[in-house]
Each structure stands twice: as C-alpha cells, then as structure tokens.
C-alpha positions in Angstrom: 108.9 87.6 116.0 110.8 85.2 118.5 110.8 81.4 118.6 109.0 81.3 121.9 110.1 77.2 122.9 113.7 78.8 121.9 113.2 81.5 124.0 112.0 78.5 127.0 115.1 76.7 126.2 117.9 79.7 126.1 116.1 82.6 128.5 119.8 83.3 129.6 121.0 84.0 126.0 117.9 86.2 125.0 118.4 88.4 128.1 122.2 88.8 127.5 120.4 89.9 123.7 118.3 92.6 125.0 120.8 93.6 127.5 122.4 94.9 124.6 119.5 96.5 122.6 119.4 98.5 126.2 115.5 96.6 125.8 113.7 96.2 129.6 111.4 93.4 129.5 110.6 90.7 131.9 111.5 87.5 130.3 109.8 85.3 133.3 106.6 86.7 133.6 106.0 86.7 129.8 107.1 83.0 130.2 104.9 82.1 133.1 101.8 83.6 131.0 102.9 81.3 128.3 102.5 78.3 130.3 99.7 79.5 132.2 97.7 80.1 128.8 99.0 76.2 127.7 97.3 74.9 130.9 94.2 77.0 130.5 93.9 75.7 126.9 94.6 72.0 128.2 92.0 72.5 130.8 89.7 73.9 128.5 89.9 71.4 125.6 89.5 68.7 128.3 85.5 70.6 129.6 84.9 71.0 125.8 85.1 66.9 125.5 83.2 66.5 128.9 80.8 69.1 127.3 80.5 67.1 124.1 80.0 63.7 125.9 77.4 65.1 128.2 75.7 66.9 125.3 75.2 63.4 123.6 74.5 61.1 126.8 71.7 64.1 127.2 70.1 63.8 124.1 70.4 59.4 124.2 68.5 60.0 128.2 66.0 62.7 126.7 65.2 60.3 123.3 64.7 57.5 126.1 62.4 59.2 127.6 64.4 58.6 131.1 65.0 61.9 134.0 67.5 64.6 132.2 67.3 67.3 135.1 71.2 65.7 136.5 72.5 65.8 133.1 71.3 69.2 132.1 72.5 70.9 135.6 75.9 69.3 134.4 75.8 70.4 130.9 75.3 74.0 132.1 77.7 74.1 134.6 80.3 72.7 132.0 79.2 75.2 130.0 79.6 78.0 132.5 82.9 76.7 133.4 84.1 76.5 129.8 83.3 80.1 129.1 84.8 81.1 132.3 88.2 78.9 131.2 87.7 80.7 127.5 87.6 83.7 129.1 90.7 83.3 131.3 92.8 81.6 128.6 91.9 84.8 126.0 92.6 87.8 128.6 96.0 85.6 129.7 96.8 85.4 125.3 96.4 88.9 125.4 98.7 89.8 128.6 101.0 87.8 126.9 100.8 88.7 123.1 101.3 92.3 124.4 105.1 91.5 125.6 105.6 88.8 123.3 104.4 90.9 119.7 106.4 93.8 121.2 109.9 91.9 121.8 112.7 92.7 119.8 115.3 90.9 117.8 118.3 89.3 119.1 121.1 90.7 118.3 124.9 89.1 116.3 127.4 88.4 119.2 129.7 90.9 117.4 126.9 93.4 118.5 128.6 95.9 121.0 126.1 96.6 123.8 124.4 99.9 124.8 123.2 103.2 122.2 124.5 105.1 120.1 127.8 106.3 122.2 128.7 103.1 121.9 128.7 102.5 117.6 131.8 101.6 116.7 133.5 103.5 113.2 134.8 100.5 110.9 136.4 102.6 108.0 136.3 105.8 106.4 136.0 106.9 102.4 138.0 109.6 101.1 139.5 112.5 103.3 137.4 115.0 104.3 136.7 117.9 101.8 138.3 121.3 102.5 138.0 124.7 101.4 140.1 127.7 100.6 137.1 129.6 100.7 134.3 130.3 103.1 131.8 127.3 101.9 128.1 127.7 101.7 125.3 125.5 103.6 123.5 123.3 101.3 120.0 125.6 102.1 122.1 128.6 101.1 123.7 126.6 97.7 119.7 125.8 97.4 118.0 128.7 97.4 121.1 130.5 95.5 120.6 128.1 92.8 117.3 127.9 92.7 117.1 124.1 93.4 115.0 124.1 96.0 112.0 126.2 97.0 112.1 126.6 101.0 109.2 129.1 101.5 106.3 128.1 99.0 106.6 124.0 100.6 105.9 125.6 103.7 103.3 128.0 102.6 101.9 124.3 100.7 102.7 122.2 103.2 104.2 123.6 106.1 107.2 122.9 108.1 109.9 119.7 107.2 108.7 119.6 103.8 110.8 121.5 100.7 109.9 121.5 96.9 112.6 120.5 94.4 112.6 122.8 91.4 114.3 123.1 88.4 117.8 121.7 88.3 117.0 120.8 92.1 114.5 118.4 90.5 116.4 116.7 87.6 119.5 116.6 90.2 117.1 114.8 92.3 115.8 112.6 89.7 119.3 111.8 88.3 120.8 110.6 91.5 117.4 108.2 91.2 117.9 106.8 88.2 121.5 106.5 89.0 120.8 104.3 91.8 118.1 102.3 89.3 120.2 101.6 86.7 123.1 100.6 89.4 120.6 97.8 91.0 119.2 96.7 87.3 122.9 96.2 86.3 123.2 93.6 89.8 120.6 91.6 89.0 117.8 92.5 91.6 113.9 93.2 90.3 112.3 96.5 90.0 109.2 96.9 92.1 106.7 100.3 92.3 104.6 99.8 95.2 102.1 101.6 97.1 102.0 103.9 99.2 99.6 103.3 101.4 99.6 100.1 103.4 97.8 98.1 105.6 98.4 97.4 109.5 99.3 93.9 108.9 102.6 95.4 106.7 103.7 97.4 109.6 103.5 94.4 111.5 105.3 92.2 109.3 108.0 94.2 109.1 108.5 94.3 113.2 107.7 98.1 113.4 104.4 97.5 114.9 103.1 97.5 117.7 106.0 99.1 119.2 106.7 102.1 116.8 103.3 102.8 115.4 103.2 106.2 116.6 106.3 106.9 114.0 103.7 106.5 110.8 101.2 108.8 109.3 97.7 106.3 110.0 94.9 107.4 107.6 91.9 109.1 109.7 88.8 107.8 107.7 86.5 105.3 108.1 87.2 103.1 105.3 90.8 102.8 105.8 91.3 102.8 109.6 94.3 101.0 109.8 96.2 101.5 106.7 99.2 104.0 106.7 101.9 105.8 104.3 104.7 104.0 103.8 107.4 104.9 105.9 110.3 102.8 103.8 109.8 100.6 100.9 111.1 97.5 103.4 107.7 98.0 104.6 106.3 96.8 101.8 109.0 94.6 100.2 109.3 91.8 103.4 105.5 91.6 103.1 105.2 90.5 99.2 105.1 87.0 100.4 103.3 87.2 103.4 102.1 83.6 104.0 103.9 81.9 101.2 106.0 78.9 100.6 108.8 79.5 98.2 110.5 76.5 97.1 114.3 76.4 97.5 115.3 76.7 94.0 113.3 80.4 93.9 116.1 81.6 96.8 117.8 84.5 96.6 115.4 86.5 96.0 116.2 90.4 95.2 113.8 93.4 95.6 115.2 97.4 95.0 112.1 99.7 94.8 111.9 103.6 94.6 109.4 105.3 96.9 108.9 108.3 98.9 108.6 107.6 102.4 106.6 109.4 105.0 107.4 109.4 108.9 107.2 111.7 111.9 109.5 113.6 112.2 110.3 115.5 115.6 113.6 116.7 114.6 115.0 120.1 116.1 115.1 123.9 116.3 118.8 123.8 115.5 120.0 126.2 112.6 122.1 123.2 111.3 118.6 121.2 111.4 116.7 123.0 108.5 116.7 122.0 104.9 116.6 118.5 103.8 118.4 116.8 106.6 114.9 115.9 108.2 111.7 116.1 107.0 108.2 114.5 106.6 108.7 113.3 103.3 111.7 111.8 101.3 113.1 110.0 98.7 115.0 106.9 99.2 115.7 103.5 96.7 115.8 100.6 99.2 116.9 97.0 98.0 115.3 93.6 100.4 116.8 90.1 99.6 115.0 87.0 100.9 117.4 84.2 101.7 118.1 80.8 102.6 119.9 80.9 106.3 122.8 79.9 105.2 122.9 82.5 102.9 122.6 85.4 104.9 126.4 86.1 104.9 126.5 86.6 101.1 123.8 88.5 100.7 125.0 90.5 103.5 128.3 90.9 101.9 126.2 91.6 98.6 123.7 94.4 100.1 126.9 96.5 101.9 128.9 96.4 98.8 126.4 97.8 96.3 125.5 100.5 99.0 128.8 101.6 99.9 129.6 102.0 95.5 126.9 103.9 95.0 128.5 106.4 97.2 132.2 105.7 96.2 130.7 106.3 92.7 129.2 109.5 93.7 132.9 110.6 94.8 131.6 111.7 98.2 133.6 111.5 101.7 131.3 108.8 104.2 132.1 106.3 107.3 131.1 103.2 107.8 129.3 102.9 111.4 128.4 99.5 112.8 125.5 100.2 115.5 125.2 99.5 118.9 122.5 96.9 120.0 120.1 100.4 121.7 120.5 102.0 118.1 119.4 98.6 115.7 116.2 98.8 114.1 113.3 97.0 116.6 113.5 94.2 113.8 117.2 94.0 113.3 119.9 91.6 114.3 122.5 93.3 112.7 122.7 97.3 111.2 125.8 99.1 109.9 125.2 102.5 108.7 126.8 104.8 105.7 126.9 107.9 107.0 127.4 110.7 104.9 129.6 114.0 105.5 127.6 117.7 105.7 130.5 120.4 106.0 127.9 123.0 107.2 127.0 120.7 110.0 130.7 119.2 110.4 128.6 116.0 111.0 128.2 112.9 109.7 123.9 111.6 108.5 123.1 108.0 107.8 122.2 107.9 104.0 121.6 103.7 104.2 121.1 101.2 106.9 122.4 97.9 106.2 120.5 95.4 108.2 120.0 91.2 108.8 116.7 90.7 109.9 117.5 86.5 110.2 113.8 85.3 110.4 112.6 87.5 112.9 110.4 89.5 109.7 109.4 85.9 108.1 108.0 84.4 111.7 105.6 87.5 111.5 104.8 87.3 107.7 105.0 83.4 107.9 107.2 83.0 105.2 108.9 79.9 104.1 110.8 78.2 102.2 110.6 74.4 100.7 114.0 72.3 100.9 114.1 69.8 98.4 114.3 67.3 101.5 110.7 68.5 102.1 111.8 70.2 105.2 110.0 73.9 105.7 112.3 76.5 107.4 111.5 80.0 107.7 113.5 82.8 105.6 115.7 85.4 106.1 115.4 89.4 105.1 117.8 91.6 104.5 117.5 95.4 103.5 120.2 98.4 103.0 119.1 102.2 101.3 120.3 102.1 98.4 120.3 105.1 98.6 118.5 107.7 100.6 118.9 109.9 98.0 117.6 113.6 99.8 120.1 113.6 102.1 123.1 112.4 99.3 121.2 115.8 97.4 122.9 118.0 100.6 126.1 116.1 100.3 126.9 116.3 96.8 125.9 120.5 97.5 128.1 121.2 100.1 130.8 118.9 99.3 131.0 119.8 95.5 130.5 123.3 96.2 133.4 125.9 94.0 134.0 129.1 95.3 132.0 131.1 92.5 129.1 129.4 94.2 128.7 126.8 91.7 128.6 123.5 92.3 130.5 120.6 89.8 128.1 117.7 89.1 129.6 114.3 90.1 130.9 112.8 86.6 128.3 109.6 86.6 125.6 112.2 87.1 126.7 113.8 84.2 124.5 111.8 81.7 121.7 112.3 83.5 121.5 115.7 84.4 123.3 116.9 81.2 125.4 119.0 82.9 128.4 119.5 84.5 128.4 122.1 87.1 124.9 124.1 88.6 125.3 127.3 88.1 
C-alpha cells in the first residue's frame, strides 16, 4: 500500500512509476474520490454535532414541558441527511479503496520500463554445459531412473503434479536440507508455517485483491476466505501484522521451507511437461524485515546467499534484473536467478530477489520504534532461496553422463550418500 498524501504531493513521479510497471490507472479520479470522501466525512461529522445538539436541546424542551414538534422535524431531517451523507461517503470509500487497494508499488529509478522484452541480463555463472553425446530431457533422466513417477501423480492427482520416488525423493530432500543448513549457517531463524492462510495474509503481502484468482481459496463454509499458500513470503511479511518492533529488534531474518500451491496455466509445449510447472512445489524462501536505511544491505545480503546456493550446486545460471511490467504487484525492485535447462535451451527463474520498501508493512501495519520515539514503517525483503523443483531439472540435465547416469553435485554428496544416480 501507497502513502496516499505522497501520492497528492508527487502524482507526476507515481505515474512516471506505473508507466513503467506498464500499470493503467487513473491517478486523478482516484484522487478526486479521495477528496470528495474527506469532504463527505467533514460534512458529515459537522450533522452528527448538529444531530447531537439538537438531540439534547430536544430532550431540555420536552423535560420543560415547552412545544417539541420544530425540534423533532429537525432532528429527523438531520437524521435523514446524515444517513444519506453516510451513505455517500461509504459508496465513495468503496469507489476509491477499489483503485487505491489494487495500486501497485513504485518502482527503483534504475527500473528499466516495459515487460519482460525489456529485462536486462547483469552477469552470467559458468559457461554453458555441452555434450559429446546426445543428452537426455530431465522427464526422460526421470523416469529412466526412476526418480520421479509421471503417470501414477496424474492418475492421483491429475495433470501438473509429479510424485518424487526413491532417489528422486532423497535428491529432493537433500537439495532441502542443503539450502537449511546454508541459511542456519547465516544467521536467519527457521520457521514451519501453515499452509493454509487467511485472506488478510494475501493482502498483506500485496497479492490481493489484484491476483486472487492465482490461489487455490478453500470452498467450505467454515473457511471461506482462507487459501493454500502460494510462497512462504505469504506468510512470513504477515508474522507481525500490526506490531511495533523496537529498533534494536531490526534486522530481522526469516528462511522457511514450504510447498507452495498456485494456478498454474502453463502450456501444451513438449518442453513444458515435467517439473518446470506445476500445481505444487517446493521452494525455501528467506524474508528480512528492515530499518529503511538498511534495505541496501540486506539487499546485498539476500542476492548473495541466493546466487551461492547455486554457485555451490555447480550449475550454469544468469542473473536477470526485471523490467517494471514483469516486478511482482508488491515489488519495487526484482532480479531473478534463472537457471539453465539444456532440453529446453532456456533459461527458468529458480529465486526472485525482491525490495518491497514499505509498501507490505503499510498493509500489515508494521512498525518499528526509533529510540527517538519516532514510529516509521518497515521494510521487507524476500529472495527463493531456493526453488528447489526446478534446481531438481537442472542438476538432471546439466549433470547428466552419457551412460545415462547422472554425477551428484559434491555438497549433495553427504546428504544423498551418493555420488552419481544410476
């Protein structure tokens, strides 16, 4: 959420902002129903005092025993009128909280404007992997290793979902506990949440209104506005909904491990199936809450740890920095790792790095004490640290030996006490 009397005093700069997010919204009009609203509520507080003093001159006549019938007719025409102005200043709130709820962030002035055509590759790791041999597709490697099973998630579950088996699943869980024991050793707190949240999460998080059609919602009567968890961020920029942290508390650092559930349209393209997209996945994601002055450090901090996971892993990725049209509704600032698939000869965001500023904290109403008593509002940041079922198709295709096996990466090794699936 926006500063709105910012938003008064800089319209020009917001609309250069959501120029570049490629984000249609009429500034003016949202602005005018703001001010409207103020003089509704003005006008109405004023009829409620008239109301009040009538009420009581009223009562002082009726007591007297003097003629009421003037003061009554006035009492229930302020009455009338007051309802009427309640009525105008709520439907003019609600034509207003509408555009206003639904706005997106502002964006960094390093930002380049327009979607996706327009990111901007910073750096790549490693060269590309190449083959003297005809490689395999990780859903070929898969289901020749027996690591995943394609046919019985379906049958289970139907389409976009896939079933880990075997050495699929300790791979899987290795790559997990990898990235667990990688955020323990920074510092940042381990936190199992749930998976089922309420509305006011989604909104929190700046995903809702706008993109609540992404989500699974639960269809019963009891829980009819709580959804799966479609990232652990969700969950994580929520924790102190409505809180005042005192400065000395700041940083604070989350990592939690959780499926996540979303929509997922995807495609009919051959190069679609498997694991690249699906209903359900696995993915560690880390959330710091800052001081504003911090936000460059913890930046810094969040793109660091992400990007070693995957140098660690010894796998070929770039380093994207997104176009305003591709951030994250919440976002001011997102630069993905995205991960090479040979098969595909494409690249697949495995973590978002992303500055939220206090565009999540405004919603959640989180704050922070200075020690000059001063209140200011916090900011979130989140990266994936890491997605890990689409690193699972990576390390397959790009650790894939011409036997058909595939060589573990060496700090998987004592995990998955092994060194090459076979």
């Amino acid at each position: 959420m926006l500063d709105i009397k910012d938003i008064k005093n800089r319209k020009d700069y917001y609309k250069q902002c959501f120029l570049k997010r490629e984000y249609e919204v009429d500034l003016d009009e949202m602005l005018a129903l703001y001010d409207k609203a103020n003089k509704l509520k003005q006008e109405e507080e004023t009829l409620l005092a008239q109301k009040n003093k009538g009420a009581k001159e009223f009562e002082i006549a009726k007591h007297n025993g003097q003629d009421t019938t003037t003061l009554q007719e006035k009492l229930r025409e302020n009455t009338r009128k007051a309802a009427e102005l309640t009525k105008e200043y709520n439907d003019t709130m609600e034509k207003f909280n509408k555009i206003y709820y639904a706005l997106p962030n502002i964006v960094t002035e390093n930002t380049p404007a327009g979607g996706k055509e327009n990111n901007v590759v910073l750096r790549e790791y490693k060269q590309k992997p190449t083959f003297n041999f005809k490689p395999k597709t990780h859903i070929e490697l898969c289901k020749d290793l027996g690591l995943i099973d394609y046919d019985r998630a379906i049958k289970i579950a139907g389409e976009g979902n896939w079933i880990y088996t075997g050495l699929g699943a300790r791979l899987e869980w290795a790559i997990l506990n990898f990235c667990i024991n990688e955020h323990l050793a920074d510092g940042f707190e381990f936190k199992l949440l749930p998976h089922i949240l309420k509305y006011d999460c989604g909104f929190g998080a700046g995903q809702f209104p706008k993109f609540a059609n992404e989500d699974y919602f639960i269809d019963k009567k009891f829980l009819p506005n709580n959804f799966l968890l479609p990232t652990a961020e969700t969950a994580l920029v929520n924790l102190h909904k409505g809180e005042v942290l005192n400065e000395a508390e700041l940083p604070k650092k989350y990592f939690a491990y959780t499926p996540c559930f979303r929509i997922e349209a995807g495609s009919n393209r051959p190069e679609e199936k498997g694991m690249i997209r699906g209903h359900q996945f696995n993915k560690v994601e880390m959330v710091e809450y800052v001081l504003p002055e911090d936000n460059e450090r913890a930046w810094n901090e969040l793109l660091g740890k992400a990007e070693r996971i995957v140098q660690k892993l010894g796998l070929h990725y770039r380093l994207v920095q997104l176009a305003g049209g591709d951030y994250a509704h919440g976002m001011a600032q997102t630069w993905d790792i995205e991960i090479y698939i040979p098969s595909m000869n494409r690249y697949t965001e495995v973590s978002s790095v992303s500055t939220a500023f206090d565009y999540q904290a405004r919603r959640t109403n989180t704050r922070v004490l200075r020690q000059n008593g001063q209140k200011d509002y916090v900011y979130t940041l989140n990266a994936s640290g890491i997605a890990t079922s689409r690193i699972f198709p990576a390390i397959l295709e790009q650790y894939q030996n011409e036997d058909g096996s595939v060589t573990v990466p060496d700090v998987l090794v004592p995990y998955l006490g092994c060194k090459v699936l076979k």
